[in-house]
N, C-alpha and C positions, 0 to 999 in steps of 0.2 A: 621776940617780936613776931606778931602776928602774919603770915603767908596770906596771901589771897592771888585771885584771880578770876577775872570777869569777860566775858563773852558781849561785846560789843556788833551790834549789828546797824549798817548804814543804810541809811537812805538817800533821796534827792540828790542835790549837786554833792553832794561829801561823799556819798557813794562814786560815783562818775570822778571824783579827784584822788579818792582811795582806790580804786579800779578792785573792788573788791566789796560783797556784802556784809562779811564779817570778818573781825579779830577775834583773838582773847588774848587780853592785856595782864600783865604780872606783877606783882608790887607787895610791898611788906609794911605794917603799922595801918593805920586805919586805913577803913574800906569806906571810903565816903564818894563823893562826885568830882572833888576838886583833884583825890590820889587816882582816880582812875581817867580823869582826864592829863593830868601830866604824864602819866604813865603813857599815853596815848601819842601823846603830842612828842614826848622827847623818842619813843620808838616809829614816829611815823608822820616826818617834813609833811606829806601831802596835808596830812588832817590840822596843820600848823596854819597850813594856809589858805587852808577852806574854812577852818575856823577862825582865822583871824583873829590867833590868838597865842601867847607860849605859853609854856611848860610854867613859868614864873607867875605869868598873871593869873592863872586858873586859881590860884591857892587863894587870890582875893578877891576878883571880880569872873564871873563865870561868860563866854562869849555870847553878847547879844543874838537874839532872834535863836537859838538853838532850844531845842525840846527833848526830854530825855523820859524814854517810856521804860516801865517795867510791865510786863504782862500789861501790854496796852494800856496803862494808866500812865498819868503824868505824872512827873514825879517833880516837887519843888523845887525849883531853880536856885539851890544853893551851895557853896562850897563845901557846908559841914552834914549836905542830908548824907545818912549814912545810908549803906548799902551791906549785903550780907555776902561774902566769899561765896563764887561760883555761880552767881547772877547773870542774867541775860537781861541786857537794856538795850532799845534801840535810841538811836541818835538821828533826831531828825531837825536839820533845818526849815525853819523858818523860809519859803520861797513869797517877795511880792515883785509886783509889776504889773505892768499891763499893758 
């Protein structure tokens, strides 16, 4: 089974609930959005509920208003976009109001 590991870096309020700008998250079998989000979520309560979201849901529905960059691009908001071991993505919410 495939090792991987990915370099997560936070922004806006995720940042400020993570009390930190960056991880790197660990996990084995695919390297997609949905395995490095659970990976995420089950090593780190805060970003469960700044994202408003589990470990369980991610694998089918991805948390609203969140944005996930690779070398500043966007990257499709979906469970199965795949990703390459040893990537750096930032994670940035979605902030409105006024």
């Amino acid at each position: 089974m495939t090792q991987w590991q990915v370099t997560l870096e936070f922004s806006g309020p995720l940042q400020r609930n993570m009390q930190t700008s960056e991880l790197t998250v660990q996990g084995s079998g695919p390297c997609n959005i949905s395995s490095v989000l659970t990976a995420l979520l089950h090593s780190q309560p805060a970003a469960a509920a700044a994202l408003g979201a589990t470990p369980e849901s991610v694998s089918v529905t991805l948390p609203p208003g969140l944005l996930v960059l690779r070398n500043r691009v966007l990257l499709p908001l979906r469970p199965e976009t795949c990703l390459q071991p040893g990537e750096r993505l930032t994670l940035m919410p979605m902030i409105s109001g006024g």
